[in-house]
C-alpha positions as CSV (number, residue, x, y, z in Angstrom):
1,X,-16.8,6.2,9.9
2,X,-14.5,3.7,9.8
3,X,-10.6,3.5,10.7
4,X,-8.2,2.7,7.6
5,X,-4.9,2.2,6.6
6,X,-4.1,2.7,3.2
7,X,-1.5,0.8,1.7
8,X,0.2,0.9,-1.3
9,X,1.4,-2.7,-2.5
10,X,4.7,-3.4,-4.5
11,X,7.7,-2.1,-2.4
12,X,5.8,-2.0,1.0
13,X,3.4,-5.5,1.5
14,X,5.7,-7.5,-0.9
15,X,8.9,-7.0,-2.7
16,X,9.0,-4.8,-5.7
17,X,11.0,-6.3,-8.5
18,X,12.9,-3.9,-11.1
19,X,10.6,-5.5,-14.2
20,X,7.4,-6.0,-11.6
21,X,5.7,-9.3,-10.5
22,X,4.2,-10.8,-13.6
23,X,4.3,-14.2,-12.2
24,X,3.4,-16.3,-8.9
25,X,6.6,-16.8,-7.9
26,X,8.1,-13.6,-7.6
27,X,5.6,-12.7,-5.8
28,X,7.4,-12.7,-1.7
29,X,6.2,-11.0,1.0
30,X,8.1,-7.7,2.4
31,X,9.5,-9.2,5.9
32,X,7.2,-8.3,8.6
33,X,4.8,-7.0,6.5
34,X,2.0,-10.2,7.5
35,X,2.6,-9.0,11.3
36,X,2.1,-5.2,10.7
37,X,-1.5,-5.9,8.6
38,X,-2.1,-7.9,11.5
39,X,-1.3,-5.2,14.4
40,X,-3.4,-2.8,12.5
41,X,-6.4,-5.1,12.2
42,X,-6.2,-6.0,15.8
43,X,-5.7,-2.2,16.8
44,X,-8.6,-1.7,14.7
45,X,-8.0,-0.6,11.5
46,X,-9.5,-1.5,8.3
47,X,-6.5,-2.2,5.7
48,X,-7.0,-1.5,1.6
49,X,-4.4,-1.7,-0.5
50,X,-4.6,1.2,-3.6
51,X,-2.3,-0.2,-6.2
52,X,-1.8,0.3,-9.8
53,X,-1.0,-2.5,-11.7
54,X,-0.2,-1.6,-15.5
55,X,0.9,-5.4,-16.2
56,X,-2.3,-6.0,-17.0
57,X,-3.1,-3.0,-19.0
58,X,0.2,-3.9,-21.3
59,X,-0.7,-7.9,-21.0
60,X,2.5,-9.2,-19.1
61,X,-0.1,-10.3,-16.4
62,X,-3.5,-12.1,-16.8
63,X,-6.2,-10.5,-14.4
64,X,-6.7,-14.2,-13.6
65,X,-3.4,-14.4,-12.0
66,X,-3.5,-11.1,-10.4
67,X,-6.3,-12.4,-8.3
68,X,-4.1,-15.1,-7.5
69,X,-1.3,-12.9,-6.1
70,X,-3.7,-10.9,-4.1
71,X,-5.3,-14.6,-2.9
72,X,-1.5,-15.4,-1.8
73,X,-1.0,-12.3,0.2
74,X,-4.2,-12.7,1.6
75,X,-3.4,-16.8,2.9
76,X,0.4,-15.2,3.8
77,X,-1.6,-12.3,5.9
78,X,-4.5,-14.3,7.6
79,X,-1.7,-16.9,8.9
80,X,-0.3,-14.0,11.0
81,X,-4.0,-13.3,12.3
82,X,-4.7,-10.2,9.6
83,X,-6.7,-9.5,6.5
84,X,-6.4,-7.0,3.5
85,X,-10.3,-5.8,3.7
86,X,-10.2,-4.4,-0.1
87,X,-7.9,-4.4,-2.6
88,X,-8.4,-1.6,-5.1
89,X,-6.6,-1.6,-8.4
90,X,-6.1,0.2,-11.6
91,X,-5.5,-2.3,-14.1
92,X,-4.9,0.4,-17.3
93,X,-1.6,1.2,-18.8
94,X,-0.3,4.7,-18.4
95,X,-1.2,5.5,-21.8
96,X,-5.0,5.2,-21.0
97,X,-4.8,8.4,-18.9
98,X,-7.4,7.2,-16.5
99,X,-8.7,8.7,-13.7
100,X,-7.8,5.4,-10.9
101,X,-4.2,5.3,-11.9
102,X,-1.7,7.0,-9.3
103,X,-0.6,9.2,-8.4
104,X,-4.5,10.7,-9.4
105,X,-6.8,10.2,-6.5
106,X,-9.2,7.7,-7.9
107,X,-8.7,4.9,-6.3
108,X,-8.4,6.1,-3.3
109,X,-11.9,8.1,-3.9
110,X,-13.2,4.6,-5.0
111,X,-12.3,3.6,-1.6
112,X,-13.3,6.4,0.7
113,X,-17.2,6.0,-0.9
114,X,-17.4,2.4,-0.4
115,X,-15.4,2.4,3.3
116,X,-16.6,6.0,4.7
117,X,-13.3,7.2,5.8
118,X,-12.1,10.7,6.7
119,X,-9.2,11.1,4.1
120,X,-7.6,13.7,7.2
121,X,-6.9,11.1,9.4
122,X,-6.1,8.4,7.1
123,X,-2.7,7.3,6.6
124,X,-1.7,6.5,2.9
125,X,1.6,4.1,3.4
126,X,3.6,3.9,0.2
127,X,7.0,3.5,-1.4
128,X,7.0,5.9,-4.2
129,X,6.7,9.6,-5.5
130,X,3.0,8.9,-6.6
131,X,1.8,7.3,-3.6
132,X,2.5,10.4,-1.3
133,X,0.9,12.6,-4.5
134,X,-2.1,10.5,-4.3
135,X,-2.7,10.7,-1.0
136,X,-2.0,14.4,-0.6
137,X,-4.5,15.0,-3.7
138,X,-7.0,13.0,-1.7
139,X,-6.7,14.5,1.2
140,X,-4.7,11.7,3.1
141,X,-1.8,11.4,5.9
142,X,1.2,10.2,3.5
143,X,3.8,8.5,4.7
144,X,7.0,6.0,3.3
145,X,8.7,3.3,4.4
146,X,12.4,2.7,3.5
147,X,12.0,-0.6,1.5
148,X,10.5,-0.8,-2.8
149,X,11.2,2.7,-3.7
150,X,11.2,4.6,-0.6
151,X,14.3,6.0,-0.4
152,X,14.2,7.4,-3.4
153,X,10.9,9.1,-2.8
154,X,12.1,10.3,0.4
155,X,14.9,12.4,-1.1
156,X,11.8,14.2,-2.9
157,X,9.7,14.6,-0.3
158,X,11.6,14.8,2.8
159,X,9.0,16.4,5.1
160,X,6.7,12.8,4.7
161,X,6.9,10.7,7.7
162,X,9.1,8.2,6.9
163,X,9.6,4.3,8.5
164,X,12.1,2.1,7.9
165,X,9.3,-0.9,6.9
166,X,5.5,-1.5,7.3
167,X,6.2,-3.3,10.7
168,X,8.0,0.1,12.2
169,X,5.1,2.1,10.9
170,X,2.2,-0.4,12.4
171,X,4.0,-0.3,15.8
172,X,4.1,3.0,16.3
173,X,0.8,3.5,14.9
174,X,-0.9,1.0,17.2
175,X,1.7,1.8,20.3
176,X,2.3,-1.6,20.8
177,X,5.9,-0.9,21.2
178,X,8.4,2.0,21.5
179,X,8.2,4.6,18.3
180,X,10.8,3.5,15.4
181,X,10.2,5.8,12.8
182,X,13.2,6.9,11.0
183,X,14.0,10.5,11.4
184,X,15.4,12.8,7.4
């Protein structure tokens, strides 16, 4: 079996924006967040990224350039010595009711079957309400960081480990320094 991170994109490996990325350039990378994919791929860890992306689904974003993002964050990660193994995205608007769009499990069941993972010792990293009920309905570790939505979330769920960014979470995770998860 192998050893995986999930992680949730907008609001934990780049910025989330209040109208979401639709274009290149407001795509920018959470800080830290190349050097925590790359402590977790050097510790190990296999990193997908479970995402829904309803700009597509509501055609405010071209698949085309979607790929382009996720090529970006790819070149921004691989500088700092890591790599996003899979990303793994619902592309359908809410309205389609699909079975991949979080905070259902499908994605994340999409990723267990092609990356044999034990959803119990899997951390799910998100932001947002739906990210820790995707990962508790698939059987995964949730936990939030503080930036995208993750305060918010917190104040609903405040027995989910929370961190105060993907970097605090990937240190303590890997031990590579001392523990700076931020305590409700």
């Amino acid at each position: 079996m192998s050893r995986v991170v999930l992680l949730d994109r907008d609001g934990v490996l780049n910025v989330d924006r209040p109208a979401s990325v639709t274009v290149l350039e407001d795509l920018v990378l959470e800080p830290g967040a190349d050097r925590a994919v790359a402590a977790l791929c050097r510790a190990g860890y296999r990193v997908l990224v479970i995402t829904n992306q309803a700009v597509v689904g509501r055609g405010l974003l071209s698949e085309e350039t979607l790929a382009l993002m996720h090529q970006r964050l790819q070149a921004w990660i691989a500088v700092a010595g890591g790599r996003i193994d899979q990303f793994f995205v619902c592309t359908h608007a809410p309205s389609a009711n699909c079975a991949c769009r979080k905070p259902k499990p499908g994605l994340i069941e999409q990723a267990r079957a092609t990356w044999d993972f034990d959803p119990a010792v899997t951390w799910f990293v998100g932001d947002a309400e739906r990210d820790v009920e995707a990962g508790r309905s698939a059987g995964c570790r949730p936990a939030l960081v503080l930036t995208g939505k993750g305060r918010e979330a917190h104040a609903h769920y405040p027995e989910v480990p929370v961190w105060d960014d993907l970097l605090a979470f990937a240190t303590e995770l890997t031990g590579t320094s001392m523990p700076t998860r931020t305590m409700p």
